[in-house]
C-alpha positions as CSV (number, residue, x, y, z in Angstrom):
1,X,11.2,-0.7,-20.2
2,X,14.6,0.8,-20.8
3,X,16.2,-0.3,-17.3
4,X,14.4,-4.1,-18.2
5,X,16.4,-4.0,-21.5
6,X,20.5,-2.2,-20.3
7,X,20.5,-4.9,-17.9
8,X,20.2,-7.9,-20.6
9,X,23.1,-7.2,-22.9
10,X,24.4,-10.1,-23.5
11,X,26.9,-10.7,-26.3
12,X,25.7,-14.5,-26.5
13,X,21.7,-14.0,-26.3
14,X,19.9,-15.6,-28.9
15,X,18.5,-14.6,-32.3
16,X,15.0,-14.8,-30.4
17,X,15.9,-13.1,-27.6
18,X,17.7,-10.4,-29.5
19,X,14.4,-10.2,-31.7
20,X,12.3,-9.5,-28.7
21,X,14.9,-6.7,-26.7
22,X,15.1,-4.4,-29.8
23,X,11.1,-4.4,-30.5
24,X,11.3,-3.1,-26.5
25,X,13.9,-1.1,-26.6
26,X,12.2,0.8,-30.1
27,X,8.8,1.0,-28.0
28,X,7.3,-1.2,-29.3
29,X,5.5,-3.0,-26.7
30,X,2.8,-4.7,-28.0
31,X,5.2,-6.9,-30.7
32,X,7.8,-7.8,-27.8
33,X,4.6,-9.0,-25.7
34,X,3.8,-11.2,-28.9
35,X,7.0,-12.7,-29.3
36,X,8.1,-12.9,-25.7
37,X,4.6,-15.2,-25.5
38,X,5.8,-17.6,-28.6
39,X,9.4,-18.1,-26.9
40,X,7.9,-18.9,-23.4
41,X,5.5,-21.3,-24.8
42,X,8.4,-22.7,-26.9
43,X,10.2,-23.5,-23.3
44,X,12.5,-20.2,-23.0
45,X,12.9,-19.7,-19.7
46,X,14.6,-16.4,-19.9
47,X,13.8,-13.7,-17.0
48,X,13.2,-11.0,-19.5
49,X,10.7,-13.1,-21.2
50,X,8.2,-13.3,-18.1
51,X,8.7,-10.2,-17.1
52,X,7.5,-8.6,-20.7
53,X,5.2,-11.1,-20.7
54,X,3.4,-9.9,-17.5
55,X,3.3,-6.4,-18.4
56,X,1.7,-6.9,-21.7
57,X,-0.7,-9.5,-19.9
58,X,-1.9,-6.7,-17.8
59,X,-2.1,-4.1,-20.6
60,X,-4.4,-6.4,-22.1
61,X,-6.4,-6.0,-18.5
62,X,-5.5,-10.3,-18.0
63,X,-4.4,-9.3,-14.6
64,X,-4.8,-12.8,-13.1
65,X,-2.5,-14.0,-16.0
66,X,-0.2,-11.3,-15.4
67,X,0.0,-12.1,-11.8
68,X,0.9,-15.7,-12.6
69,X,3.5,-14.8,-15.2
70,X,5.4,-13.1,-12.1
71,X,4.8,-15.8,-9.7
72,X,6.9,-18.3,-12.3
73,X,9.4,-15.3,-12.4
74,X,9.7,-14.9,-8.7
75,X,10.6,-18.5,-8.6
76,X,13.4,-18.3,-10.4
77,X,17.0,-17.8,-8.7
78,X,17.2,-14.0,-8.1
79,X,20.3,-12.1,-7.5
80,X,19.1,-8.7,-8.4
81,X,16.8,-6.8,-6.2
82,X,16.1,-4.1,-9.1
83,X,14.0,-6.9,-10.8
84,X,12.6,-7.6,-7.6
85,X,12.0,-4.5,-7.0
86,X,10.3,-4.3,-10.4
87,X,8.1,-7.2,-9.8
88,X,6.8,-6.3,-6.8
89,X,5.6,-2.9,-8.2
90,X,3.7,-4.7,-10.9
91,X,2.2,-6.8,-8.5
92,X,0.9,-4.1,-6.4
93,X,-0.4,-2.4,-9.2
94,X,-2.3,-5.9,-10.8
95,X,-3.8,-5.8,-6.7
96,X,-1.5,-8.4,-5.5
97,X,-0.2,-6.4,-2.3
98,X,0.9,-8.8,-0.2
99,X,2.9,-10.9,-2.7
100,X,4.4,-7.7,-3.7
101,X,6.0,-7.3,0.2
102,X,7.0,-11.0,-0.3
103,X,8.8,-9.4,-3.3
104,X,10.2,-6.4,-1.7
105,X,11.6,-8.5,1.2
106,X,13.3,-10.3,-0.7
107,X,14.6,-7.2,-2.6
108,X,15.7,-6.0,0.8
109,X,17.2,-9.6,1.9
110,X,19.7,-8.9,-1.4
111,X,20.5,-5.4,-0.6
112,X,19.9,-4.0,3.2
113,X,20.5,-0.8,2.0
114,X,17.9,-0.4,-0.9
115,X,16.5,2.6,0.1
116,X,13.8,2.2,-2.7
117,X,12.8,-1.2,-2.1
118,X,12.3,0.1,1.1
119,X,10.2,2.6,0.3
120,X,8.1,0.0,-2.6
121,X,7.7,-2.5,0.6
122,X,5.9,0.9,3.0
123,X,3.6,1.8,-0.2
124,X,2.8,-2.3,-0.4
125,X,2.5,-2.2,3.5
126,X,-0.1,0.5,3.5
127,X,-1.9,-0.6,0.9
128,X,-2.8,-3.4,3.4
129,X,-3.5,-1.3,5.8
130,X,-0.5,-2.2,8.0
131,X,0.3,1.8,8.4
132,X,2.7,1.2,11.9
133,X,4.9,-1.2,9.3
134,X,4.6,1.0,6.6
135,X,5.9,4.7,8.7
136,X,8.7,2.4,10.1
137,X,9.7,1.6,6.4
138,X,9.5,4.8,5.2
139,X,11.1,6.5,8.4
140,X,14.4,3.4,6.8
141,X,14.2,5.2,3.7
142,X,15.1,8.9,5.3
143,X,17.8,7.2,7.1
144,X,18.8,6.1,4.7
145,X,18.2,8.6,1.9
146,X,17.2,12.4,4.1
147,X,16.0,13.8,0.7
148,X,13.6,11.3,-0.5
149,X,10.7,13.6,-1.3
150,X,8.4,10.7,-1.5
151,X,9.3,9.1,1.9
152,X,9.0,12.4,3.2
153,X,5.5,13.2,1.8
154,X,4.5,9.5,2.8
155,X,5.8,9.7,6.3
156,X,3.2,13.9,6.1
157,X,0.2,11.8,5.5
158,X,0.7,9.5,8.1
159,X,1.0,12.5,10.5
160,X,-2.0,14.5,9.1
161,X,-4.1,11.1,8.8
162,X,-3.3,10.9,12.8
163,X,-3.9,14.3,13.2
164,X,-0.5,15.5,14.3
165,X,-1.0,18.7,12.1
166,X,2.8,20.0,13.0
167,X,4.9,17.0,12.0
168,X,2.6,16.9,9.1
169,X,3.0,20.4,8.1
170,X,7.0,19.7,8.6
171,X,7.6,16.4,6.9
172,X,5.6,17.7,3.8
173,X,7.6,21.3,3.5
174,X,10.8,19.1,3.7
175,X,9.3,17.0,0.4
176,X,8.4,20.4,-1.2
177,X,11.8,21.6,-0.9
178,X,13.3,18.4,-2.8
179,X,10.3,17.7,-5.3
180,X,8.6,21.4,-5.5
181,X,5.5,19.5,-8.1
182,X,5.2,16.5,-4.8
183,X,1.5,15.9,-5.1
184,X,1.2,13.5,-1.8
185,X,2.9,16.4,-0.2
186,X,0.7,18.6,-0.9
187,X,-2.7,16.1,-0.2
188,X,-0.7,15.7,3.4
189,X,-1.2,20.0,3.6
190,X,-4.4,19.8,2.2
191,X,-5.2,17.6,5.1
192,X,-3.3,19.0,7.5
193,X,-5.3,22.3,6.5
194,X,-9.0,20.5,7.1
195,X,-7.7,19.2,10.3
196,X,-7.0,23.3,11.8
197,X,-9.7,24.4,10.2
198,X,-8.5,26.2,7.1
199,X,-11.2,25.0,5.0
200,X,-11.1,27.3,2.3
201,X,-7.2,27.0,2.1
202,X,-8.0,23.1,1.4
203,X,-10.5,23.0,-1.0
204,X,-8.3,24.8,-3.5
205,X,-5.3,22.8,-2.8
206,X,-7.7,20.1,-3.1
207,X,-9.3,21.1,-6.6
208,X,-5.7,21.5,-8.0
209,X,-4.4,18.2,-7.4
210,X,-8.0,16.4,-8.4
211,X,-7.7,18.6,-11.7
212,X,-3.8,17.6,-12.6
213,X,-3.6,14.9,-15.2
214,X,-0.6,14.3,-14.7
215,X,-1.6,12.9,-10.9
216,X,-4.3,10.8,-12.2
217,X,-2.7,7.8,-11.9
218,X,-1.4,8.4,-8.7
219,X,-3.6,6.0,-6.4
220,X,-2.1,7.9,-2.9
221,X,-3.6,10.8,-3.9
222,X,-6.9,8.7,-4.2
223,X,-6.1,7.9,-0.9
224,X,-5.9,11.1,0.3
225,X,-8.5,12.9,-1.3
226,X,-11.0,10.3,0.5
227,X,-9.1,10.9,3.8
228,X,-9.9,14.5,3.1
229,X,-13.8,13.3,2.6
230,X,-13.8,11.3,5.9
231,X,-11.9,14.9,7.6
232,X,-14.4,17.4,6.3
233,X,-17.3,15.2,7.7
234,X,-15.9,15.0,11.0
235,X,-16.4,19.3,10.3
236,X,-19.8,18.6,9.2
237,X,-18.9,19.8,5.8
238,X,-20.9,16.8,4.3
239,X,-21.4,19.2,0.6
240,X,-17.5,19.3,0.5
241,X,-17.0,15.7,2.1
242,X,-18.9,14.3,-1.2
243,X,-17.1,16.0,-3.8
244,X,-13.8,14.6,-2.2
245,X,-15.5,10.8,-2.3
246,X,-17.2,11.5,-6.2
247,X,-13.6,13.2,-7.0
248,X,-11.8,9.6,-5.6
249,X,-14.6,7.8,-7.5
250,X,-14.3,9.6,-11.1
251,X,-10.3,9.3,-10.7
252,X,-10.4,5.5,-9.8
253,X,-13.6,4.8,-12.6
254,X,-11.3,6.1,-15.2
255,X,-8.3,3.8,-14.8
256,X,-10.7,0.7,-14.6
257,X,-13.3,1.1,-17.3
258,X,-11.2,-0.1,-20.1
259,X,-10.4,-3.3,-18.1
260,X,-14.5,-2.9,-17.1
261,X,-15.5,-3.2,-20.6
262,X,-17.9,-6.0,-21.3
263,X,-17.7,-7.2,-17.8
264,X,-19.8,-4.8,-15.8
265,X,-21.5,-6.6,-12.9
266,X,-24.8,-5.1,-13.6
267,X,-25.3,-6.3,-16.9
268,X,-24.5,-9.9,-15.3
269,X,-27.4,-9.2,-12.5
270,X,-30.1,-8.0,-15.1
271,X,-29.2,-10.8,-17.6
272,X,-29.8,-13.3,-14.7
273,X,-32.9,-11.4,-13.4
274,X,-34.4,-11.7,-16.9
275,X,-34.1,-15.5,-16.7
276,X,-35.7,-16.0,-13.8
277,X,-38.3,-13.2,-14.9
278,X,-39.5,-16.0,-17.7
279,X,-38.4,-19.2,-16.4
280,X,-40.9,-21.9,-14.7
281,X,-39.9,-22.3,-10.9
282,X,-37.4,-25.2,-10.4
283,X,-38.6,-27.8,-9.1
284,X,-37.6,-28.5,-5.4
285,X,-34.1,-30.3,-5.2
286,X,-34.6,-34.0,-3.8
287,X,-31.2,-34.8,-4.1
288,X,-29.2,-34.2,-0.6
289,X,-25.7,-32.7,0.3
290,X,-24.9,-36.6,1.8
291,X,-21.0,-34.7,1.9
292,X,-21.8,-32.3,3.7
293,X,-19.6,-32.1,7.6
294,X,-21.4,-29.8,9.5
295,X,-24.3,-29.6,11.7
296,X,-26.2,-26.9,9.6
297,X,-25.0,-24.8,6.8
298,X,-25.5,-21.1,6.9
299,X,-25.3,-18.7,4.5
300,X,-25.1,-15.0,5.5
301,X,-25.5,-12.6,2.3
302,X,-26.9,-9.5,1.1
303,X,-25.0,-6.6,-0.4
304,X,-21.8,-5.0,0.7
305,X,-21.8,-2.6,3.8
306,X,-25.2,-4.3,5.2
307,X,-24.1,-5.6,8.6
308,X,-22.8,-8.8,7.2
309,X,-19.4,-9.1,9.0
310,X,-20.8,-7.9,12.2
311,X,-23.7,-10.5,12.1
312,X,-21.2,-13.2,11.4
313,X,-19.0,-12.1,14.1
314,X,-21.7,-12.8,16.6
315,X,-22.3,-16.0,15.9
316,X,-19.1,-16.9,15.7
317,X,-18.9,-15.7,19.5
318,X,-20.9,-18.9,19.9
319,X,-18.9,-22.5,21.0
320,X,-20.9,-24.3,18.0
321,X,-20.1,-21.9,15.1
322,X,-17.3,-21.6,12.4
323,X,-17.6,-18.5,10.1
324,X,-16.0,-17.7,7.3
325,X,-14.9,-14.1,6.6
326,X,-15.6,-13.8,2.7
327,X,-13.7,-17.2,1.4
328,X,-14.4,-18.0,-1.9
329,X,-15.7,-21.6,-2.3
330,X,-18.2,-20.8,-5.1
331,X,-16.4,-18.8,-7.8
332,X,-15.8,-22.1,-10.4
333,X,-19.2,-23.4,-10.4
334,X,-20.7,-19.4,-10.6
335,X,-18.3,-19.1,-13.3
336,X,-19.4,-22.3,-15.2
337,X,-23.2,-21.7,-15.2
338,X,-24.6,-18.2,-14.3
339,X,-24.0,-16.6,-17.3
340,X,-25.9,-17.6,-19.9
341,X,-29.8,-19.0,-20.3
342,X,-28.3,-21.8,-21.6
343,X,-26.3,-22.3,-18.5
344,X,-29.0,-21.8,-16.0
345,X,-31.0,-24.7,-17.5
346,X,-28.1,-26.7,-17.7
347,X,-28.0,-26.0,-13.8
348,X,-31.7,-26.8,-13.0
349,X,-31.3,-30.2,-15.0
350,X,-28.7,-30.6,-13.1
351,X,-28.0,-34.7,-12.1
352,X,-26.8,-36.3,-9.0
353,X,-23.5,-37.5,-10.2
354,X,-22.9,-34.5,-11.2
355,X,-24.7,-31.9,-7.9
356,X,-22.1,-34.5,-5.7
357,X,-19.1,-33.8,-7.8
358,X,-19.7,-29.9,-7.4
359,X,-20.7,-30.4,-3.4
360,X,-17.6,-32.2,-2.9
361,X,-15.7,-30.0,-4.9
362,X,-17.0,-27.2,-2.2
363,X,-16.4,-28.9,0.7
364,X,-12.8,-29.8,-0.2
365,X,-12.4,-25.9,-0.6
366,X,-13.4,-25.7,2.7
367,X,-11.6,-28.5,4.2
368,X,-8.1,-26.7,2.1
369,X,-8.9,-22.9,4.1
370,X,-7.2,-25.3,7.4
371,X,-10.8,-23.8,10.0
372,X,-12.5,-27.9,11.7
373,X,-16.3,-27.2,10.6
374,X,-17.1,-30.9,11.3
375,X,-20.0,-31.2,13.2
376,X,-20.3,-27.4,13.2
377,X,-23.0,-24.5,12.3
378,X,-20.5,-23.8,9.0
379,X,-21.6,-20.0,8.6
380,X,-20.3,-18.7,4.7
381,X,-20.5,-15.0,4.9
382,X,-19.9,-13.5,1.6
383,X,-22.1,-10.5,0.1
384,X,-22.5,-10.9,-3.4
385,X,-23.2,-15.1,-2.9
386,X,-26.8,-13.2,-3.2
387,X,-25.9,-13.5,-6.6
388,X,-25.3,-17.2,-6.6
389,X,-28.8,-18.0,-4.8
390,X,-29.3,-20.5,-7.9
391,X,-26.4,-22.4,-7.2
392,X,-27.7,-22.9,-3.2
393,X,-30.6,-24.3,-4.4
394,X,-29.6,-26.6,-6.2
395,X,-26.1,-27.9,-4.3
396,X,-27.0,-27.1,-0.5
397,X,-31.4,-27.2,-0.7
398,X,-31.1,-27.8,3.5
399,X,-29.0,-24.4,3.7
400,X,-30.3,-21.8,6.1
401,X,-29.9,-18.4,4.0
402,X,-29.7,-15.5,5.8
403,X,-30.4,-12.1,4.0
404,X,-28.5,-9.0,5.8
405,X,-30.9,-5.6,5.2
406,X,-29.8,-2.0,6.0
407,X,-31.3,1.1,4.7
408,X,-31.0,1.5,1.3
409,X,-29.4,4.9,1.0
410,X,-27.4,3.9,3.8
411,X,-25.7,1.3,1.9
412,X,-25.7,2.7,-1.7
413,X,-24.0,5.7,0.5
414,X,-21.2,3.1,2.6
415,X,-20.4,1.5,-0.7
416,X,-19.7,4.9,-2.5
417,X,-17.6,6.1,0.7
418,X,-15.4,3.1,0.6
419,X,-12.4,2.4,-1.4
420,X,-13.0,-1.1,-2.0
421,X,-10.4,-2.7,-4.4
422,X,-10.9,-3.1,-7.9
423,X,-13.1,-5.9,-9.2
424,X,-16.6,-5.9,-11.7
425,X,-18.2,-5.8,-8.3
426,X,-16.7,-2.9,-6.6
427,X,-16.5,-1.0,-10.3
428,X,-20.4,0.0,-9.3
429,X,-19.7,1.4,-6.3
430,X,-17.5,4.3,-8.0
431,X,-20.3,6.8,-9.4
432,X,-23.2,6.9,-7.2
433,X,-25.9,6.4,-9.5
434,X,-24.2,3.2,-10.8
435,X,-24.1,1.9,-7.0
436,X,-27.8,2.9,-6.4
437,X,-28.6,0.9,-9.6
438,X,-26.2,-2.1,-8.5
439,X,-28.1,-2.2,-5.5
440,X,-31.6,-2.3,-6.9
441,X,-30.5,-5.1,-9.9
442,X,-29.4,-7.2,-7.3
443,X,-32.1,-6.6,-4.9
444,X,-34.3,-7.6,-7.3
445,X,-32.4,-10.3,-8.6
446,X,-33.2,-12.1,-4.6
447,X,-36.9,-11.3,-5.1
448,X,-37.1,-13.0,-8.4
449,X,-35.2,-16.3,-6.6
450,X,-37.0,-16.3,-3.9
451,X,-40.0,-16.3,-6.1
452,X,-38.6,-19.6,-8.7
453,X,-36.1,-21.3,-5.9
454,X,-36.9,-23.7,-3.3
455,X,-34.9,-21.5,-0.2
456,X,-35.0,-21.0,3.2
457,X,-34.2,-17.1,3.5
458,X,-34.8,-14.9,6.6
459,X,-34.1,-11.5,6.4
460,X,-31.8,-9.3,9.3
461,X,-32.1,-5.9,9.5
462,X,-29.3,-4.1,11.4
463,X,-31.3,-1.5,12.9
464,X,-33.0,-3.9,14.9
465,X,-30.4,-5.5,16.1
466,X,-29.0,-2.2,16.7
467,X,-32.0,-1.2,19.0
468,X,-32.8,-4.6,20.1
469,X,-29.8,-7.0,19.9
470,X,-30.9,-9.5,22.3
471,X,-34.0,-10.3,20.6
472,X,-32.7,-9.8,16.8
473,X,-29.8,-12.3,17.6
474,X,-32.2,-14.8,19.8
475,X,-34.8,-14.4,16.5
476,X,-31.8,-15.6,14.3
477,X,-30.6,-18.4,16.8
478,X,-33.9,-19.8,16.0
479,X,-33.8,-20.0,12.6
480,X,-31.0,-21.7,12.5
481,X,-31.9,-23.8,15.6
482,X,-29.4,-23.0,17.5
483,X,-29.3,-22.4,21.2
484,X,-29.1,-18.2,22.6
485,X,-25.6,-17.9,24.4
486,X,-25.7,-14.5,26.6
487,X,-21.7,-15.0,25.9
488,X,-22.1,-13.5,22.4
489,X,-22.9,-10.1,23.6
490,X,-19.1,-10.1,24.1
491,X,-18.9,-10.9,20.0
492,X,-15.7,-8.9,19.9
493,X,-13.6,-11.4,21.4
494,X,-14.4,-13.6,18.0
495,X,-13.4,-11.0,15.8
496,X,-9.8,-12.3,15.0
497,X,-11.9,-14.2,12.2
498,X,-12.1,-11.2,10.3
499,X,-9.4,-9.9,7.9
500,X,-7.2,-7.4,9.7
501,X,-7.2,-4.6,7.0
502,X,-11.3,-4.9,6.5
503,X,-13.0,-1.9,6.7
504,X,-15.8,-3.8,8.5
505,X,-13.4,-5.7,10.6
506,X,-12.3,-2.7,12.3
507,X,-16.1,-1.3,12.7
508,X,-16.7,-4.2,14.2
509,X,-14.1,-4.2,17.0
510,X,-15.9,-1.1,18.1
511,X,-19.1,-3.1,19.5
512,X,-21.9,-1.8,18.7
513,X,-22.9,1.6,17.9
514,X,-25.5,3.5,16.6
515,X,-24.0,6.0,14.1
516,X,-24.2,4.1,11.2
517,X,-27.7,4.8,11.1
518,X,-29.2,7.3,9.3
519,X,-26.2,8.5,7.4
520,X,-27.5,9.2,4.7
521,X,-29.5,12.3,6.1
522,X,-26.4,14.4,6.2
523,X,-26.0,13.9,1.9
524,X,-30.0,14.0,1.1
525,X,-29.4,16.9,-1.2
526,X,-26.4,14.5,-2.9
527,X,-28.4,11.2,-2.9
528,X,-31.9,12.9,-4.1
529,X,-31.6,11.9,-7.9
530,X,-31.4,8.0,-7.1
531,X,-34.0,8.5,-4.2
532,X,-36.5,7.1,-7.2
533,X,-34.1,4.1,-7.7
534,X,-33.9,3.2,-4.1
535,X,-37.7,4.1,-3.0
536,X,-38.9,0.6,-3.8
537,X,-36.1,-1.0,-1.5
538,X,-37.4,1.5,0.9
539,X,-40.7,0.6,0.9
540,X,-39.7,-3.3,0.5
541,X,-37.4,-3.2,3.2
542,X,-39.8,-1.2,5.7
543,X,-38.1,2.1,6.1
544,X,-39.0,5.6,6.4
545,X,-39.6,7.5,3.7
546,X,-37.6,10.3,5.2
């Protein structure tokens, strides 16, 4: 906070203002939040305000808050790229990546020769997966600085991740020799060291940096411990390939529980599963979505890492689809009345004043996203909307529901892999066990609505549209009663529709393959105490026991 307060010394500020810069500058944080909150809501409009503001906003874990509190600041007239600088690094830590390179461009619009917001704009950069943009920013910073040790170590992983072992090995001695204690330096060696084979050398470079507190925090060495993961799989070292993803897993679980308390996602799923559990089944909705533009409405849902992105991608390879790549058109009216008993009846009694309110509350969503669905097969894929079955039923009754299915351990296994970012959803994924139960709550959270709700829900499994796609796809082009198209074995051409940093996204610009199967063989020894979790999805699902 130091640099936040030197700048502000004004010989004119106010009494309030004055109050609010000493209680920083003594360290105490939590009073200058407090009365930086009073003078904004008072009108103050001071910089300094908003910018205390948001950081004691996201100690509190009110990251959303947080995040507006910045976008007011960012709106005001800014002359200083330090505070833009600032901003933008709270944003990328509050998840906000791509506002924070809005942030660090305009840092770098005020001052060219910034070599750290140049650096801040490559670590925002690759956190969106834009990795050409972020080496070129980084590869600024060492012109512009040669001994930036965390350009250096930046620009090592890039080179190990690409598996240029050399320049890897060069760029992260150069970072040693200026920051000797350079973690990311020494994840870019560890890598480097998989990547020819030096296992052994690895692991223990490896085991030091995941053991170092003072790294914890330190989200690139999260990213490079599960690049090591992915690197020692490619060796067939799946034992060592775990610990690396349960390392990233435990390291990531511990800066998110205290945010995570009292909001885990399972908890949600089982209070909602107990509902349904003792509730009467609702009574078929009569009512009709009369604002409703499209042909048919699809829903494609399931659990994350089940095929869902590649299913929609297909259709969307046909001339009478729209798909939606995980848009969020449900989040007010799941936040209104899924969490609570009280709630859910309040949805089943639900009248048509007020079902036609919500539908055209969803369809204006729609409409506001800029994609023509009129007169279209309007496909919604999102995941976890298998969590809002209730709210189908009751606003969209006509809706065609498709249910993605994959292998159980496959998925609890993809999910676990992945470094999804941080939300109550994704918190599951972080300690295997947690996923595997995640999974099964919400599994059986489906069978309980299928069992009370009036749906239409077929289920997709991926492995037979692996091994069959002709026939899977021409099965689902039924259900929705929509014509075959030979054209959408050539779904890749309709990927632009998926975001360009998804993990899926870029799976599914491969076509189709077959690896994804079976995955879970290489950890059996790993995943064999939630195999009694997961062997009733097994069974459910159809697949073999072993």
């Amino acid at each position: 906070m130091s640099s936040v307060v030197d700048e502000t010394s004004n010989q004119n500020i106010s009494a309030d203002l004055a109050r609010i810069l000493d209680a920083a500058r003594s360290g105490n944080d939590n009073l200058a939040y407090e009365l930086a909150a009073a003078a904004i809501s008072r009108g103050v409009r001071a910089p300094i305000l908003f910018e205390i503001s948001a950081r004691g906003l996201a100690k509190r874990g009110r990251e959303s808050e947080a995040l507006a509190q910045l976008a007011t600041l960012r709106r005001m007239p800014a002359g200083d790229a330090a505070l833009l600088i600032r901003i933008g690094v709270m944003q990328l830590r509050l998840g906000a990546p791509q506002e924070a390179v809005e942030s660090f461009d305009a840092a770098v619009g005020l001052d060219p020769d910034n070599s750290q917001a140049h650096y801040e704009r490559g670590v925002a950069l690759g956190v969106l997966g834009r990795m050409a943009e972020m080496q070129e920013a980084h590869e600024r910073v060492i012109a512009l600085e040669p001994k930036h040790a965390d350009a250096l170590a930046s620009l090592a992983l890039i080179a190990a991740r690409s598996g240029d072992t050399a320049l890897a090995r060069s760029y992260a001695a150069q970072s040693l020799t200026y920051k000797p204690s350079g973690a990311l330096a020494d994840a870019a060696l560890a890598l480097a060291e998989i990547n020819d084979g030096q296992l052994a050398e690895a692991q223990l470079r490896l085991d030091r940096l995941a053991g170092n507190k003072a790294f914890a925090n330190d989200t690139w060495i999260d990213i490079a411990l599960s690049d090591a993961g992915d690197a020692f799989a490619r060796r067939h070292c799946f034992a060592q390939a775990f610990d690396a993803y349960a390392s990233v897993g435990e390291r990531r679980r511990s800066r998110q529980s205290a945010a995570m308390a009292g909001r885990r996602a399972v908890d949600a799923v089982l209070r909602r599963t107990a509902y349904f559990n003792k509730c009467t089944p609702w009574a078929q909705e009569a009512s009709r979505d009369l604002a409703s533009p499209v042909k048919e409405h699809v829903f494609i849902l399931g659990f994350m890492r089940s095929a869902t992105t590649l299913l929609a991608t297909i259709l969307a390879s046909n001339e009478t689809v729209c798909a939606t790549d995980e848009r969020e058109f449900l989040a007010e009216p799941a936040g209104r009345f899924l969490f609570s008993d009280e709630t859910l009846d309040e949805l089943a009694n639900l009248g048509e004043e007020q079902l036609a309110r919500w539908r055209s509350s969803y369809w204006k969503a729609v409409q506001d996203m800029g994609v023509a669905v009129e007169d279209s097969i309007f496909v919604n894929k999102m995941p976890f909307n298998a969590l809002r079955l209730p709210l189908i039923a009751k606003f969209f009754p006509d809706a065609r529901i498709i249910l993605a299915v994959r292998d159980p351990r496959d998925v609890v296994l993809s999910c676990f892999r992945q470094r999804f970012e941080a939300n109550p959803l994704t918190f599951e994924f972080l300690r295997l066990d947690d996923c595997a139960r995640f999974y099964a709550a919400t599994m059986e959270l489906v069978e309980r609505c299928r069992q009370k709700l009036t749906i239409r829900v077929r289920e997709h499994k991926y492995e037979e549209m692996i091994g069959d796609f002709d026939a899977s796809i021409r099965d689902v082009c039924a259900f929705l009663d929509m014509e075959w198209n030979a054209t959408m074995r050539d779904f890749v051409s309709a990927s632009g529709m998926i975001a360009p940093r998804s993990v899926s996204g870029a799976q599914v610009r491969r076509g189709l393959y077959s690896e994804g199967i079976g995955q879970w063989r290489r950890y059996s020894a790993q995943l064999a105490p939630i195999m009694p979790i997961l062997e009733p999805w097994i069974r459910r699902f159809g697949y073999p026991a072993a």
